[in-house]
N, C-alpha and C positions, 0 to 999 in steps of 0.2 A: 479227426483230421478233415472229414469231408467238411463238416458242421463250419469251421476254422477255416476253409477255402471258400465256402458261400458266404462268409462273413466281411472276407479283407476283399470279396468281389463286390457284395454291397457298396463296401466302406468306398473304393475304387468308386464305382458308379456317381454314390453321392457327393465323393469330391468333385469328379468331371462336371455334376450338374449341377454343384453351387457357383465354380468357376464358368460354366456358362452365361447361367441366369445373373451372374455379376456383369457381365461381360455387356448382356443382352440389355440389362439397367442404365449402365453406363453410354452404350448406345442410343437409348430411349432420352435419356436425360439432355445428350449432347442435341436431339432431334427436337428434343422439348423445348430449347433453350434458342434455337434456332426458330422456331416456328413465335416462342413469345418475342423474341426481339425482332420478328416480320412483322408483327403486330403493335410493337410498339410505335416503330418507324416508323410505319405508316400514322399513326397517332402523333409522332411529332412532325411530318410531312404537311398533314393535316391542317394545325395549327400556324407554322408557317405560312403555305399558300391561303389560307382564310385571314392573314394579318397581314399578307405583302402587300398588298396596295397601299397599310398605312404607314411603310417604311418610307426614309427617306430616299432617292435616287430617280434613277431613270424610270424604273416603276413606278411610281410613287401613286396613285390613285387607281391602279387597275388591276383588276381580278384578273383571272387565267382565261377566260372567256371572252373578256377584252380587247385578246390579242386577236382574235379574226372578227370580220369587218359584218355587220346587220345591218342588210342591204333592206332598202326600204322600197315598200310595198305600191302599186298603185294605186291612186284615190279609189275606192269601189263602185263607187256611184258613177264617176264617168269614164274610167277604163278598167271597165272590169272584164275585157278579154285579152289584158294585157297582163292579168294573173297566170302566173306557171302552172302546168296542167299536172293535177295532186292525184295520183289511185291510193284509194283507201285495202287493204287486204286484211278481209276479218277471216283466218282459216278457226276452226271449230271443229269438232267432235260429239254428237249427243252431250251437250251443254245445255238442258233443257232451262235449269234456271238462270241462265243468264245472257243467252242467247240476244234474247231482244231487245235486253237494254243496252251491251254494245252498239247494236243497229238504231237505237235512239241516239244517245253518246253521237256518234259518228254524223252523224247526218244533220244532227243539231250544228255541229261545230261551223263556225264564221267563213268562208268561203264562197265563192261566186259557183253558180251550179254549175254552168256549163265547162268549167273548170275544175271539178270535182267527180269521179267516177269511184264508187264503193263494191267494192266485189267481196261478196260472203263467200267463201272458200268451204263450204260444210258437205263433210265428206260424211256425217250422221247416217249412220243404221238406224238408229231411234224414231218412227214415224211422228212422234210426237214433236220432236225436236223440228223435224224437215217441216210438217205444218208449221208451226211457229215462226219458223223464218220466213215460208213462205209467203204468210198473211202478214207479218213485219215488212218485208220486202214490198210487194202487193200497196201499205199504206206510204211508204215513203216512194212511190213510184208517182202513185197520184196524185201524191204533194209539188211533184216536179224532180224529182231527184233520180238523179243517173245511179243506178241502183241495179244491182242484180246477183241472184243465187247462183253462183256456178259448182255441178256437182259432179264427179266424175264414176265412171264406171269401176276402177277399181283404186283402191288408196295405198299407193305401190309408194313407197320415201315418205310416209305419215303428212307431218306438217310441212317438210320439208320437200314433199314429191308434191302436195297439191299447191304452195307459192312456185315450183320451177315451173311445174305447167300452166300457172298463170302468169307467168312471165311476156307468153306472145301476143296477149290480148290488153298488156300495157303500154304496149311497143311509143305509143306517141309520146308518153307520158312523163314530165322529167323525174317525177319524184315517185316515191310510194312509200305512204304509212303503214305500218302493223300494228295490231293490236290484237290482244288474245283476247277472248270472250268479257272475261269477267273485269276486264278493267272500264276505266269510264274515263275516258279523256275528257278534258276542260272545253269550253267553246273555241278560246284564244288561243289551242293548241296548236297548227297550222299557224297563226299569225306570229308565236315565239319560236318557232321551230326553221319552219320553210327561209325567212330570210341571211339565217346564216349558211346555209345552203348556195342560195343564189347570191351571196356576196363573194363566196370561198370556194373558188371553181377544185380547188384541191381535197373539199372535205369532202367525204365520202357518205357519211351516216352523221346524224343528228340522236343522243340519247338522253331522254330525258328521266326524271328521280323518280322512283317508284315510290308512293305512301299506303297507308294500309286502311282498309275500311273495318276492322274485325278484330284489331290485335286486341280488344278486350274479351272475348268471346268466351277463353278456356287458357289455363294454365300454357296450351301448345302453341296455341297462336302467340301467347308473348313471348313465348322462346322464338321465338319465328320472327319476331316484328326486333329482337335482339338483335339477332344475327344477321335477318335483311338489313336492319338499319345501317349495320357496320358497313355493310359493302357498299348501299350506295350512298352512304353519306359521306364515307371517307376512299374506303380502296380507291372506286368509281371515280370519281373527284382526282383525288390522290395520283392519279396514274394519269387521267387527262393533264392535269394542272403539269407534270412533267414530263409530259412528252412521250411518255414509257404504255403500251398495250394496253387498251381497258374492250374487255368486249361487248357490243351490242349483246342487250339485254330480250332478245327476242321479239319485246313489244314494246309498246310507248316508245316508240323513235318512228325516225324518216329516212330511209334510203335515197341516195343518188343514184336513176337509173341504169346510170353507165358504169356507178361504181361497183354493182353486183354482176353488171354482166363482164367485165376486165376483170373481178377478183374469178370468175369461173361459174359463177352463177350458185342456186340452194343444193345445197348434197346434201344425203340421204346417207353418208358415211359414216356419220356419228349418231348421239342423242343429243348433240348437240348444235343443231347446223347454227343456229344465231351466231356461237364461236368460234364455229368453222369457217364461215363466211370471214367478220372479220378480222381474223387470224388471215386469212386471203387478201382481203383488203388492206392491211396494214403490210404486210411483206409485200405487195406491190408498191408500196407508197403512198398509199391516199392517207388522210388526216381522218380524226373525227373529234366531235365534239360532244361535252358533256355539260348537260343545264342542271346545278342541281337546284338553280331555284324556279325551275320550270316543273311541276310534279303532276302525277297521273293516277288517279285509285284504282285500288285493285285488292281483291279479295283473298285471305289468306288460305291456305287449307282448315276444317275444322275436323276431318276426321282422321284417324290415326291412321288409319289402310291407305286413303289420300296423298296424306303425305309420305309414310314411304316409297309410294311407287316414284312421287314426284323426284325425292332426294335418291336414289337407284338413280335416278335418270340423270340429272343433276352432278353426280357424282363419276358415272362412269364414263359416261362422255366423254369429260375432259383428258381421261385417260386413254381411251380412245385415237382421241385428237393427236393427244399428244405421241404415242407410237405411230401416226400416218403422216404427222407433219413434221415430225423432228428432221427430217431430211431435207425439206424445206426452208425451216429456219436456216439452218445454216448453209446453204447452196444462195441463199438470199445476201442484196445488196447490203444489209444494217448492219451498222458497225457491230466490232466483234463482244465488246460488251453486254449490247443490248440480245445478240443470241446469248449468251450465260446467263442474262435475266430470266429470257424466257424461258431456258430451260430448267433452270437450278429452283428461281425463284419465283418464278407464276406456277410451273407447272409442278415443280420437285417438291417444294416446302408446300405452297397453300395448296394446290388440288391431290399432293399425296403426304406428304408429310404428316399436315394436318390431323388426317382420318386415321393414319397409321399409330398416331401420338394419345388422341383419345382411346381408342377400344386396345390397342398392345402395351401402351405403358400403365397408364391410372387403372384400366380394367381387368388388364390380365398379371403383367410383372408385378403391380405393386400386392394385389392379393395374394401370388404366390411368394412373393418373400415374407409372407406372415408366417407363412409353415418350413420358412428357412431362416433360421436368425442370425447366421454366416454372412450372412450377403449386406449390403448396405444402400438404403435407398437413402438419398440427401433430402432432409427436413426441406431444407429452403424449393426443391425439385416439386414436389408434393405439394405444398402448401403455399411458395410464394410467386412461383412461374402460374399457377393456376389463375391466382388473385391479378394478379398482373394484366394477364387477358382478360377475365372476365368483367377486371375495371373500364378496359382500353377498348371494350366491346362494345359496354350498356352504357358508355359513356356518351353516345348518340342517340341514344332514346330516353326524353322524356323521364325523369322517375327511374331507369333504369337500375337502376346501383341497388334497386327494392328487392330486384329480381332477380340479381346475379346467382344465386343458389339454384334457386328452379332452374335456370338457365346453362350453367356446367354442367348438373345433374341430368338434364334432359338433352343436351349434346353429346355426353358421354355413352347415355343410353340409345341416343341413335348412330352407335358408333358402330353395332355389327350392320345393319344393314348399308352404311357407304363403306364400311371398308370392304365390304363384300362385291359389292359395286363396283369399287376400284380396283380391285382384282380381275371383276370380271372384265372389266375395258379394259385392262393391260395385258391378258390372257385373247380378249375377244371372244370370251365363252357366245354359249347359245344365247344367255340373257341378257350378255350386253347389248344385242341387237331388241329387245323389248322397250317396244314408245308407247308410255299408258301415258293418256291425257289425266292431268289432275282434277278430277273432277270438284266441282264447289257447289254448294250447297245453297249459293243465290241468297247468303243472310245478307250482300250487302247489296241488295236489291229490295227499291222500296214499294213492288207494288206486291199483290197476293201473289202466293207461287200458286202452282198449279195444283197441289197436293200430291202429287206423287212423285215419288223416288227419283231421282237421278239416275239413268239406268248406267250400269259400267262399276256402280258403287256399292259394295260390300263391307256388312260388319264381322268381323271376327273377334270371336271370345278368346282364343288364347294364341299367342306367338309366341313357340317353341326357343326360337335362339333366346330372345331375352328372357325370358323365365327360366333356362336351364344357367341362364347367366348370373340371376338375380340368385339363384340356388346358392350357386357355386360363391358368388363374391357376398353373400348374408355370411356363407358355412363362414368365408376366412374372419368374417369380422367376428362372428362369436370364438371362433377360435384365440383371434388377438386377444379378447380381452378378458377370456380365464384359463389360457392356456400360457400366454407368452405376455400379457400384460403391456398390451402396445394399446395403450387407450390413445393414442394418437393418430395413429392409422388406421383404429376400426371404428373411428366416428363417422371419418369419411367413407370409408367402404359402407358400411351400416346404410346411410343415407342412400349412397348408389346402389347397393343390392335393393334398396325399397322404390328405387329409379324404376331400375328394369324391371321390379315385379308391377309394376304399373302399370308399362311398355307392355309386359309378357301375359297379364291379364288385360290389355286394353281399357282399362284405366280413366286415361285421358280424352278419350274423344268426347265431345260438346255434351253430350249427355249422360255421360259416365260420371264415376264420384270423385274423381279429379280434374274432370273438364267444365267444372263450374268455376268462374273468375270473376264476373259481373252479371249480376241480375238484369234482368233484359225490361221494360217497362212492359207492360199490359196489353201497350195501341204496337207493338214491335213487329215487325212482318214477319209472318208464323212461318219457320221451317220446320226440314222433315227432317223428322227424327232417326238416329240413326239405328237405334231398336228395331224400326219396323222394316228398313231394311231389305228386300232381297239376300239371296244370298247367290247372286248370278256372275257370272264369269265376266271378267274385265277385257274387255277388248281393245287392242292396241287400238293409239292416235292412227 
């Protein structure tokens, strides 16, 4: 009898959890389906504003950038203190290899001096790093250039504490540049940026297109140069061209000085002040503008530890944000719409839906319904919402479409660590307050590095979540396919458990046996390896 009562209790149990886990598919599915038709929209968004000017109409010849006014510069040679006075703000962190080509980049670019003020913002522990700027600094001073290291006693708001406190020492200034270390702006950058600025007393910030110097490097960087491309070649775009939020990208753009100080000036509230700001800026009403044929290099991550701390950051922020401002939004003047946008659809679907759809549907539901055969995952769920995005994605990069495998598979595998992220910003754990600068490895710097380490940068042999991950979603695919004969689902598991054991033995980074992509020629500027390593502790930005 007892035997007979442990039995219809089981039976009980596994009925409640097949009707859950049905329940919880179902859910996923409807989420998944939402997030691809976010994706496609914008895809068909896209292709209309890149085709509107050749329609017939009142439009009829002009892009989305068109529509505000580029205001023209004066002659240089004979008024050139009638140029608008530019600060340049390079903020840094022991950045050792790329420190100083910023500080070339910037000081090279077309501008009248006496009109031009560059302030390195380097808050560097790393004595190595502070010499290098120093003597960078030091040569462009001599050259004539208004130039200077400003360093502070403690680095209290990261990136975001050391731009507010250079805010009082720009006070004359109308504008200011960012730029993070490792990118390299164009000379002409200032001449395509600054005058829509001074034409369009309303726009706020200038952002221009990020491109990649590295995206052949390693298997991770072309997932990387995927998924960047998506966002600023279309979202970016996408969102300018109608009117709807797009946020400063941190770096490569221009501020309007008054427009940071009326939005409230840099907080130190999120990980993400670039979004914070103009997320402030837009619910006061200033405009801004988006060039995507205006572009700026910059350097990918190449190591795997790199980039996750990078996507942590990346990732929780927005969540962040989004629990400090949702009160704002809606207390705000913008029509009632565009708060549902922001709420449902910037912040709900792409910065949490997104992460929630990767790592809880395709990594954990769809492996558990292997060892349930009750339950019903939809073929088309699985296999055609996936293809969907991952067409609608690589469809901005070049060759793309080569990559889309690598490219699901290695999004899916970076799915514990931002869904974890995203938890942590919604919760506001201890780690959501964690700002690691990404550190880079200066491959797309063409002169000798230094030969030693980046300090802040660490190799790690193995990471426990995805290898307990890869465990767990290999066991379901061998189970599918001689236990319950679902060769259609444990092809894909299969692949993805060999994802995460990549991930979980580190794998991928630039000199592991998955981080070879392109052979590098002979005369290549030598980096460090990331074998050799340290194994030193990461210090926040």
């Amino acid at each position: 009898m007892f035997q007979f009562d442990v039995a219809m209790s089981l039976t009980t149990v596994h009925d409640y959890y097949v009707v859950v886990l049905q329940v919880l598919i179902y859910l996923a599915v409807a989420l998944s389906v939402l997030v691809a038709a976010d994706r496609i929209t914008h895809v068909i968004q896209y292709l209309y504003w890149e085709n509107c000017h050749r329609l017939p109409g009142k439009g009829k010849g002009k892009r989305p950038e068109d529509k505000y006014f580029f205001a023209d510069l004066p002659d240089i040679s004979l008024n050139a203190h009638k140029f608008p006075k530019v600060a340049v703000q390079l903020p840094m962190f022991n950045e050792r290899a790329v420190c100083q080509q910023i500080i070339d980049c910037v000081c090279d670019m077309h501008w009248p001096d006496r009109q031009l003020y560059v302030q390195v913002l380097d808050d560097s522990t790393d004595e190595v790093t502070r010499q290098l700027v120093d003597e960078k600094v030091l040569e462009w001073k001599e050259r004539g250039k208004n130039i200077e290291a400003i360093r502070r006693t403690n680095r209290q708001g990261y990136k975001a504490g050391a731009m507010k406190e250079a805010m009082d020492s720009v006070e004359g200034y109308d504008y200011i540049a960012v730029f993070d270390a490792d990118f390299q702006p164009g000379k002409d950058f200032l001449y395509q940026t600054i005058p829509y600025l001074e034409g369009n007393a309303d726009v706020g910030y200038v952002q221009t297109r990020w491109t990649f110097l590295n995206p052949n490097e390693s298997y991770l960087t072309k997932a990387q140069e995927i998924s960047l491309n998506f966002h600023v070649k279309c979202e970016q775009y996408v969102h300018f061209a109608s009117g709807s939020f797009f946020n400063f990208n941190g770096t490569a753009g221009v501020w309007r000085r008054e427009c940071i100080k009326s939005a409230g000036g840099w907080d130190a509230r999120t990980t993400v002040e670039d979004m914070d700001l103009s997320l402030r800026a837009y619910l006061k009403g200033w405009k801004a503008v988006f060039l995507k044929d205006v572009t700026c290099k910059n350097e990918l991550p190449s190591s795997f530890f790199a980039y996750r701390k990078q996507q942590h950051r990346w990732c929780c922020g927005p969540m962040q944000l989004w629990m400090k401002a949702t009160k704002g939004i809606w207390k705000s003047n913008l029509p009632f719409y565009k708060k549902i946008y922001l709420n449902f659809c910037y912040f709900g679907i792409r910065k949490f839906g997104t992460h929630l759809v990767t790592l809880g549907f395709f990594c954990t539901l769809v492996p558990l319904s292997i060892f349930t055969p009750e339950v019903h995952v939809p073929f088309w769920a699985l296999v055609w919402l996936p293809i969907a995005i991952a067409i609608s994605t690589a469809a901005f990069t070049p060759r793309g479409w080569l990559h889309c495998v690598i490219y699901v598979l290695f999004e899916n595998a970076m799915g514990i660590v931002r869904l974890w992220a995203v938890i942590s910003g919604l919760l506001n754990l201890k780690r959501a307050k964690e700002w690691v600068v990404t550190t880079k490895l200066g491959s797309s710097d063409a002169r000798p590095s230094t030969g030693v380490a980046p300090p802040g940068l660490r190799s790690c042999k193995l990471y426990t979540g995805e290898f307990v991950m890869s465990l767990f979603v290999l066991f379901a695919a061998i189970y599918g396919i001689f236990a319950v004969h679902r060769w259609d689902f444990s092809i894909f598991l299969s692949l993805q458990g060999l994802a995460f054991l990549a991930f979980g033995l580190n794998l991928v980074d630039i000199d592991a046996l998955l981080g070879k992509f392109e052979k590098k020629s002979a005369d290549a500027a030598p980096s460090v390896q990331l074998s050799k390593l340290k194994r030193t502790k990461t210090t926040p930005f």
